[in-house]
N, CA, C and O atoms as a GROMACS GRO file, in nm:
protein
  224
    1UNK      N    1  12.014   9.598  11.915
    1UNK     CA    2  11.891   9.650  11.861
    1UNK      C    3  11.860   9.573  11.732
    1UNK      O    4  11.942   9.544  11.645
    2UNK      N    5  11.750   9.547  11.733
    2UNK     CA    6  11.689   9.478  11.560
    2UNK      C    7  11.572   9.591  11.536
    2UNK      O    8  11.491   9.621  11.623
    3UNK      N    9  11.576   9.635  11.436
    3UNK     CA   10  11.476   9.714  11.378
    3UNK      C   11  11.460   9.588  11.179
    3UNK      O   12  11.526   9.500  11.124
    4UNK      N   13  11.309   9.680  11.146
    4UNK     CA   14  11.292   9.636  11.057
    4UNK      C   15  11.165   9.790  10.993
    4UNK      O   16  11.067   9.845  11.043
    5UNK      N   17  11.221   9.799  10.897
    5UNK     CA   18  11.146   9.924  10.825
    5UNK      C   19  11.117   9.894  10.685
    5UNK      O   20  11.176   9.814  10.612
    6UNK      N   21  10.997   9.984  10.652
    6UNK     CA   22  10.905   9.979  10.492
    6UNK      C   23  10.880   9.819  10.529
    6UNK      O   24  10.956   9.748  10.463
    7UNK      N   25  10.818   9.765  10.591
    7UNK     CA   26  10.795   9.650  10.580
    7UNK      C   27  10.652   9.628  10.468
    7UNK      O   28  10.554   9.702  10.463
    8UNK      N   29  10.680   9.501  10.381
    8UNK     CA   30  10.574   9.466  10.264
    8UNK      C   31  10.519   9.296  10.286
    8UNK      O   32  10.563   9.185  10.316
    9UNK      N   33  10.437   9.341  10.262
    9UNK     CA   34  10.384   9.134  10.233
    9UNK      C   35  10.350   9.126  10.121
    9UNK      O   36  10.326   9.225  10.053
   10UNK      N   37  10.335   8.965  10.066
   10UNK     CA   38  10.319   8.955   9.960
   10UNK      C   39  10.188   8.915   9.944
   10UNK      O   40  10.164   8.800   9.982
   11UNK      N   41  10.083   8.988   9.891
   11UNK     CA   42   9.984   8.959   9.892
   11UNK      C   43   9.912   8.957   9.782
   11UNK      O   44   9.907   9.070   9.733
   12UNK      N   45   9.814   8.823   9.679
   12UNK     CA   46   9.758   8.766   9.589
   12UNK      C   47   9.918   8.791   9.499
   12UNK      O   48   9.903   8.826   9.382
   13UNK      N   49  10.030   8.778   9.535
   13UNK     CA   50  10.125   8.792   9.432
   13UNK      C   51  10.160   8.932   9.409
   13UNK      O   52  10.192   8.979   9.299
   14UNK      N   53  10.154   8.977   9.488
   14UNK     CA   54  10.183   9.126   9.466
   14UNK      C   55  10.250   9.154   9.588
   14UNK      O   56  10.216   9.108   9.697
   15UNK      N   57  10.362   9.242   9.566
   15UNK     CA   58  10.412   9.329   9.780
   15UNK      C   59  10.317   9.454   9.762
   15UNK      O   60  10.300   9.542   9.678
   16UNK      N   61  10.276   9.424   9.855
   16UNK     CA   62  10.248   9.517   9.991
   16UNK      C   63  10.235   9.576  10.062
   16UNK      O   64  10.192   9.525  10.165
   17UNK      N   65  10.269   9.779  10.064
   17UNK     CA   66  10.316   9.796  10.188
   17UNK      C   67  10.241   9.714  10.329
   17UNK      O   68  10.132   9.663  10.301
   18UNK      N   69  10.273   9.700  10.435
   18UNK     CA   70  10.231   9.660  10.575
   18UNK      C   71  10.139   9.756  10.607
   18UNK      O   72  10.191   9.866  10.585
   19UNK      N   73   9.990   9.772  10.662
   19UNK     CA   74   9.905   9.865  10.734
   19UNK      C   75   9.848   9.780  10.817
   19UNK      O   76   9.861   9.658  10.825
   20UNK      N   77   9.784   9.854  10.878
   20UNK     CA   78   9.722   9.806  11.024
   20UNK      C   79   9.641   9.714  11.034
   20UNK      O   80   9.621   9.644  11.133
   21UNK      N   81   9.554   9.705  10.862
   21UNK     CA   82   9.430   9.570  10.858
   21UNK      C   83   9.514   9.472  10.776
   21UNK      O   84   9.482   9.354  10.790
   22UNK      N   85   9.622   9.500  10.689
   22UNK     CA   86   9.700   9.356  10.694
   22UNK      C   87   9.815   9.295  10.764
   22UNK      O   88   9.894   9.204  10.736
   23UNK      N   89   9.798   9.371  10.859
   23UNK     CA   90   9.967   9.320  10.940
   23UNK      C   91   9.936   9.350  11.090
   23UNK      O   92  10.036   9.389  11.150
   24UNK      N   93   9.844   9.344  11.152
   24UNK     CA   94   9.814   9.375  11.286
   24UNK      C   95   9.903   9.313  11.405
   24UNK      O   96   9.904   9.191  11.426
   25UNK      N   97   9.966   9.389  11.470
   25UNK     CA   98  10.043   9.333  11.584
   25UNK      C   99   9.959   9.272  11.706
   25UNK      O  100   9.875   9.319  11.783
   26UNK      N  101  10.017   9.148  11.690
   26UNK     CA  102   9.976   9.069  11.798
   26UNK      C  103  10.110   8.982  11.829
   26UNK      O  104  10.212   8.969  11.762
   27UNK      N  105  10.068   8.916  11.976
   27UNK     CA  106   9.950   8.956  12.073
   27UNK      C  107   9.909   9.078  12.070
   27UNK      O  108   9.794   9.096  12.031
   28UNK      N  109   9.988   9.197  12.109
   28UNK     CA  110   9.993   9.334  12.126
   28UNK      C  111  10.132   9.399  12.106
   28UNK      O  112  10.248   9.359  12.116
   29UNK      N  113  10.068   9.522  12.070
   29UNK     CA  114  10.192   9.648  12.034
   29UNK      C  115  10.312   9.684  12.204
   29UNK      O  116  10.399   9.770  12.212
   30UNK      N  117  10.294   9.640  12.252
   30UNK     CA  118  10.348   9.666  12.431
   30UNK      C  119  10.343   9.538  12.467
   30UNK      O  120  10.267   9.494  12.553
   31UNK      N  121  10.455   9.449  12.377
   31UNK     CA  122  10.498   9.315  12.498
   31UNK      C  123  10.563   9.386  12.675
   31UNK      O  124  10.602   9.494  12.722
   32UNK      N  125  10.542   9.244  12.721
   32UNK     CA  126  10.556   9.235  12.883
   32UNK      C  127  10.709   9.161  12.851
   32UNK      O  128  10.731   9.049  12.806
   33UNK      N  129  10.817   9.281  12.898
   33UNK     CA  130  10.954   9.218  12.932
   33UNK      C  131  10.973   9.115  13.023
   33UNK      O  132  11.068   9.037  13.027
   34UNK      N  133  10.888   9.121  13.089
   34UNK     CA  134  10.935   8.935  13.157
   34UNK      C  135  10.824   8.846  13.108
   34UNK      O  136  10.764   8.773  13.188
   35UNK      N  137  10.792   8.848  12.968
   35UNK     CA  138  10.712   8.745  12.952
   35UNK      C  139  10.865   8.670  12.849
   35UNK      O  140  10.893   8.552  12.828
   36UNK      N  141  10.922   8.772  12.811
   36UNK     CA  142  11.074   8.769  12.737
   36UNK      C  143  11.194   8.699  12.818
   36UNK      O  144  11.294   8.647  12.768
   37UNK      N  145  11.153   8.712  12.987
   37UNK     CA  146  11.308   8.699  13.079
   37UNK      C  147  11.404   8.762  13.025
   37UNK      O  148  11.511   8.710  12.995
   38UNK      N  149  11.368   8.907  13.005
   38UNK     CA  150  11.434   9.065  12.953
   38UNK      C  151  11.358   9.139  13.016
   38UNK      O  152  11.238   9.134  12.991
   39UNK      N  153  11.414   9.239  13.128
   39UNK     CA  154  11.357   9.301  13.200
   39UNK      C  155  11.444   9.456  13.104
   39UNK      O  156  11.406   9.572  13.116
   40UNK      N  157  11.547   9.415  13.028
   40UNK     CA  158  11.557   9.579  12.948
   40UNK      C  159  11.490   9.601  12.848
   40UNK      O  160  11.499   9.708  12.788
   41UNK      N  161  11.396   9.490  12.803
   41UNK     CA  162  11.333   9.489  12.654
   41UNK      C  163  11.265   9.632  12.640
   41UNK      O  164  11.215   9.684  12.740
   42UNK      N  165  11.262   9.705  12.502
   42UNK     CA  166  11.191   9.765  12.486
   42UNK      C  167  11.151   9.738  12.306
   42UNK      O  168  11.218   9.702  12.209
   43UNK      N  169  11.015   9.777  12.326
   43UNK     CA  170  10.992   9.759  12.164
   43UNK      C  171  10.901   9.918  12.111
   43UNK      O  172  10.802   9.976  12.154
   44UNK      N  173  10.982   9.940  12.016
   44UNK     CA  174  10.891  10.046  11.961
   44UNK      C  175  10.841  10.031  11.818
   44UNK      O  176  10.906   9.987  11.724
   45UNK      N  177  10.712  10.076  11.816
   45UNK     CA  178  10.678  10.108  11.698
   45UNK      C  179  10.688  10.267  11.615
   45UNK      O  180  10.607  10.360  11.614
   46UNK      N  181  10.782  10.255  11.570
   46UNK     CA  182  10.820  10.430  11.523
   46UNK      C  183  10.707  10.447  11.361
   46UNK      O  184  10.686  10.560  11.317
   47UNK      N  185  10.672  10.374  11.320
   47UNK     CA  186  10.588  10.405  11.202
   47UNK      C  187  10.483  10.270  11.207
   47UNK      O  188  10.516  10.154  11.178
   48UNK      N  189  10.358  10.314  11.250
   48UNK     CA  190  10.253  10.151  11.245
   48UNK      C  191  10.264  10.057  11.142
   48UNK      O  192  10.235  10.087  11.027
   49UNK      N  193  10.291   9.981  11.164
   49UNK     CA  194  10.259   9.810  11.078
   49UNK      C  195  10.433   9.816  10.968
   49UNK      O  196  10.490   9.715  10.929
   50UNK      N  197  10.466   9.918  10.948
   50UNK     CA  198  10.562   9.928  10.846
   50UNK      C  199  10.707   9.943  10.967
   50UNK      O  200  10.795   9.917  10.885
   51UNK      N  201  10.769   9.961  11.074
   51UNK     CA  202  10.819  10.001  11.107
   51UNK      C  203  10.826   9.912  11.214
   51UNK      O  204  10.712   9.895  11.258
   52UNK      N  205  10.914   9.843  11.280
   52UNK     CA  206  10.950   9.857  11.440
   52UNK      C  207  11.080   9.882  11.459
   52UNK      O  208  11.157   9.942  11.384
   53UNK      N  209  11.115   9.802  11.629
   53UNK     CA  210  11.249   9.825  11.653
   53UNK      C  211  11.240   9.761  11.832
   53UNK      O  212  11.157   9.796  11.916
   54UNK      N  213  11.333   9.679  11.845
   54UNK     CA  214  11.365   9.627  11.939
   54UNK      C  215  11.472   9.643  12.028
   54UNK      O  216  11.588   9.628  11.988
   55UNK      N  217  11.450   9.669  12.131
   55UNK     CA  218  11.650   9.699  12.183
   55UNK      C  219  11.613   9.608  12.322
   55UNK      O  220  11.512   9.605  12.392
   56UNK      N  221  11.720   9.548  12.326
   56UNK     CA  222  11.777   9.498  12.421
   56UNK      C  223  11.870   9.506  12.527
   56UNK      O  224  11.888   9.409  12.601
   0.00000   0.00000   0.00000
């Protein structure tokens, strides 16, 4: 599993928290496990733009 939480950017010199109009997930929030060649992938977003988590 990789997770990453409170995520910040640094922005005009300042952090950040992460929200939805500066950190927008792309391509998209629901990757395609065989675009991975991981058919167990799962990805969640447990808190928007500040939060994910990956398991494998």
């Amino acid at each position: 599993m990789f997770e990453s939480s409170q995520l910040q950017l640094r922005i005009g010199g300042q952090w950040t928290p992460a929200t939805e109009s500066n950190s927008p997930l792309q391509p998209t929030a629901n990757p395609n496990p065989s675009d991975y060649s991981c058919s167990s992938l799962q990805f969640e977003v447990p808190t928007p733009n500040s939060n994910w988590r990956v398991t494998v």
